[in-house]
C-alpha positions in Angstrom: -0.6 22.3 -2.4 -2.3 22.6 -5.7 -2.4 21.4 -9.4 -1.2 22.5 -12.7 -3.9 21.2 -14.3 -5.6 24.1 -16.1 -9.0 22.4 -16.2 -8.9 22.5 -11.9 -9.6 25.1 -9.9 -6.7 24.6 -8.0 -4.2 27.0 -9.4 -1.4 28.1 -8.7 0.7 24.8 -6.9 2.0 26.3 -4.1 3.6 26.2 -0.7 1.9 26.1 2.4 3.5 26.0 6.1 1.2 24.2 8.7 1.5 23.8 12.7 0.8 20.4 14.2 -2.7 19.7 13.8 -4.7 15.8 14.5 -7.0 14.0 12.0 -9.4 12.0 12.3 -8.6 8.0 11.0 -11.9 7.7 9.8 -15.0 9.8 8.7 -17.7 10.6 11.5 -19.9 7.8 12.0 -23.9 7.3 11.8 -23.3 5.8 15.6 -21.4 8.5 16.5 -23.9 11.4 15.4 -26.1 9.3 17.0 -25.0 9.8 20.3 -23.9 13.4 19.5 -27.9 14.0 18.8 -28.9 11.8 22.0 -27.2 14.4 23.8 -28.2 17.5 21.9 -31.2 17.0 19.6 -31.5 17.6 15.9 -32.0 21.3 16.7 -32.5 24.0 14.0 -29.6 25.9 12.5 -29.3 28.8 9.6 -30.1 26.3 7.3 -32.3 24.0 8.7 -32.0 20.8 10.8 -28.5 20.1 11.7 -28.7 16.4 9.5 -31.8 15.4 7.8 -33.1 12.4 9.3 -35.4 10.9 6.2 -32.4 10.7 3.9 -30.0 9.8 6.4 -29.5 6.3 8.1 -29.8 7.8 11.4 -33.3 7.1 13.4 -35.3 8.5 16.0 -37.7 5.7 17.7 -39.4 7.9 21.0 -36.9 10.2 22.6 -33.7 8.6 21.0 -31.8 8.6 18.0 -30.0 5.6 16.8 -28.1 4.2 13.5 -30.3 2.1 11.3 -28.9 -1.5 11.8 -26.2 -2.6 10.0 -25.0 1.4 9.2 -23.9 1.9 12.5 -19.9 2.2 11.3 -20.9 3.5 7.7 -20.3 7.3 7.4 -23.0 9.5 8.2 -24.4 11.7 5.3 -27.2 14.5 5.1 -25.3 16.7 7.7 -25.5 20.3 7.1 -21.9 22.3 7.7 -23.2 23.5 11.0 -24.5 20.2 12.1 -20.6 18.9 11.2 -19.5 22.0 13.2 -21.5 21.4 16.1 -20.4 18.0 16.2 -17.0 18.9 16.2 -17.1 21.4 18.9 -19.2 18.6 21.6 -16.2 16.3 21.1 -13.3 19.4 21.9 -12.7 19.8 18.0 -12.9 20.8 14.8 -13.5 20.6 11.1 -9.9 20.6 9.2 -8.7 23.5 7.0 -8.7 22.7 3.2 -5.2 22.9 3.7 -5.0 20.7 6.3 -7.0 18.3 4.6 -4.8 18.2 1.7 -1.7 17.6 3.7 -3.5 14.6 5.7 -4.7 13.4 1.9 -1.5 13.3 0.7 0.3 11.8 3.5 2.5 14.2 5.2 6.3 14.0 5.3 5.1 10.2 4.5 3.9 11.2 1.1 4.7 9.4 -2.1 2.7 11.4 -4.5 0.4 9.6 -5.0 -2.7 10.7 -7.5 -5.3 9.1 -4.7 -4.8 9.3 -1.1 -3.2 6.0 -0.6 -2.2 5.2 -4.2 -2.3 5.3 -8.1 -5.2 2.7 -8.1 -8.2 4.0 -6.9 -9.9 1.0 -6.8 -7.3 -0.3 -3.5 -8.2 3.1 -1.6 -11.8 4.8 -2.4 -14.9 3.6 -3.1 -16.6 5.6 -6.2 -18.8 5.6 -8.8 -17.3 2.4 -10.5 -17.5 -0.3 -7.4 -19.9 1.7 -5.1 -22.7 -0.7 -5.2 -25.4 2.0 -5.1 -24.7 2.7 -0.8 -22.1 3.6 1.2 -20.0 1.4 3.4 -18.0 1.0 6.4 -15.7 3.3 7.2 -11.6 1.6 7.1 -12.8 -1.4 4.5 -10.1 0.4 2.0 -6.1 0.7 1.8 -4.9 3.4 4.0 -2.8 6.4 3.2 0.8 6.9 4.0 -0.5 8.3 7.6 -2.9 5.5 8.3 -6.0 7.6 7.3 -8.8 5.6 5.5 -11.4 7.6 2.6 -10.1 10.4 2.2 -10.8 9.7 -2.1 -14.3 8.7 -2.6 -16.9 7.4 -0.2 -18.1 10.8 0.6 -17.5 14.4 0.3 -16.1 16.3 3.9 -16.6 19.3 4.8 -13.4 21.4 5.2 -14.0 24.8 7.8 -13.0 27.0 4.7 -15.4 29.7 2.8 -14.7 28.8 -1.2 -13.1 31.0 -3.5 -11.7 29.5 -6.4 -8.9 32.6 -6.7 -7.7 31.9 -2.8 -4.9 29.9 -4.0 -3.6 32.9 -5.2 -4.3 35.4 -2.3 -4.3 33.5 0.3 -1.2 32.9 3.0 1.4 30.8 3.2 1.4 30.2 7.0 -1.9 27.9 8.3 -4.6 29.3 5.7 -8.1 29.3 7.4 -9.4 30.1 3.9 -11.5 33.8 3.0 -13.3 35.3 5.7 -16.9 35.1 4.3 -18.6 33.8 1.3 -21.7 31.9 0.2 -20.5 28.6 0.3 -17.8 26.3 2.1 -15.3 23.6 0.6 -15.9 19.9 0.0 -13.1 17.7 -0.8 -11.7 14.0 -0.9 -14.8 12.9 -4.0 -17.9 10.5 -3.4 -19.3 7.4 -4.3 -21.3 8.4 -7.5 -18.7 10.7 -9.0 -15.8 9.6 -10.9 -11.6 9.0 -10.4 -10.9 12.3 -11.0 -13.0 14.1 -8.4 -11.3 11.4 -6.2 -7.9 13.2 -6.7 -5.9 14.4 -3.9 -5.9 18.1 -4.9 -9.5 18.2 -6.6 -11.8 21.5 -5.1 -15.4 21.4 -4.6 -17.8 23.7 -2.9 -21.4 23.6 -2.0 -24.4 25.9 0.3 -23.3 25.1 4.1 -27.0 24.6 4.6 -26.6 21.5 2.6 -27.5 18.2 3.8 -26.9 16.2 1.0 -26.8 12.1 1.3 -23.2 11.9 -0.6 -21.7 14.7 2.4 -20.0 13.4 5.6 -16.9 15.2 7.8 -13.8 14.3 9.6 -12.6 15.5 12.4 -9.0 17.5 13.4 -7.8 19.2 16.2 -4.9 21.3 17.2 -1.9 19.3 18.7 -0.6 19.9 22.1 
């Protein structure tokens, strides 16, 4: 886990032992959160609304909430870290560590060490800021990874469960790291549409408020294996 790159706060490459965890294939969907807010409401957390409807392409029309058509399978954005959480927990899960994450990016036992999660050529596996088209896009339309797990470079940031601390890499343990035990802001990895290849990188870091709800932010989901 890790770079040697100097310029990346992910320093020191090290070791990390994980137990058996599940990903999800794809990111969270607007149909999904749709029906995860049909059942719950938008309600108010720390930070706010759990996703911001105006600069999402989620809906409400009456009582119901509803992707706006033809985003039903694109990713949905503007979903604070609790709103991601809350999700997760309705369908009996979770987010993933950052060091989960990282193992699902790279692809396992199947990996080939590959710069992008899926390849060398990040134009075959993530959408960024060079062939974005200004929007996002349906989830699975790029190569998979060695694990069959689609944008996990590019497309849009996900939240990782994990306070931030850039110096973690260094303190941290070796066995299932849940990342520091508070903090002011929580991990983002896996790059977005309007940044370039290199915050598309496997191992790239990024961090942000969890009362965010920004439009290039979406989540995965994991869960412990049984």
């Amino acid at each position: 886990m890790g770079s040697e790159d100097e310029e990346r706060p992910a320093q020191p490459v090290h070791s990390v032992t994980l137990s058996d965890f599940n990903i999800g294939k794809w990111e969270v969907t607007n149909a999904q959160y749709g029906e995860f807010l049909n059942a719950n409401g938008n309600k108010e957390g720390a930070g706010g609304s759990w996703i911001y409807l105006a600069h999402s392409k989620i809906e409400k029309r009456g009582n119901r909430f509803s992707s706006k058509p033809g985003y039903e399978n694109h990713p949905v954005v503007s979903v604070s870290w609790e709103g991601a959480t809350e999700f997760a927990k309705w369908k009996g899960a979770r987010l993933p560590t950052e060091a989960e994450w990282e193992y699902a990016a790279k692809g396992g036992t199947l990996t080939h060490g590959y710069i992008y999660s899926g390849g060398n050529q990040i134009d075959e596996v993530a959408w960024y800021r060079d062939n974005e088209e200004g929007k996002t896009h349906p989830v699975g339309q790029k190569k998979p990874n060695e694990l069959g797990l689609y944008d996990m470079s590019g497309h849009v940031w996900e939240w990782c469960s994990d306070w931030y601390d850039e110096a973690y890499y260094v303190s941290g343990p070796s066995q299932n790291p849940q990342g520091p035990d508070f903090g002011t802001a929580k991990v983002l990895r896996g790059g977005e549409l309007e940044f370039d290849e290199s915050y598309c990188r496997v191992d790239t870091r990024y961090n942000i408020s969890p009362h965010a709800r920004n439009t290039r932010i979406g989540f995965r989901l994991a869960k412990d294996a049984h």
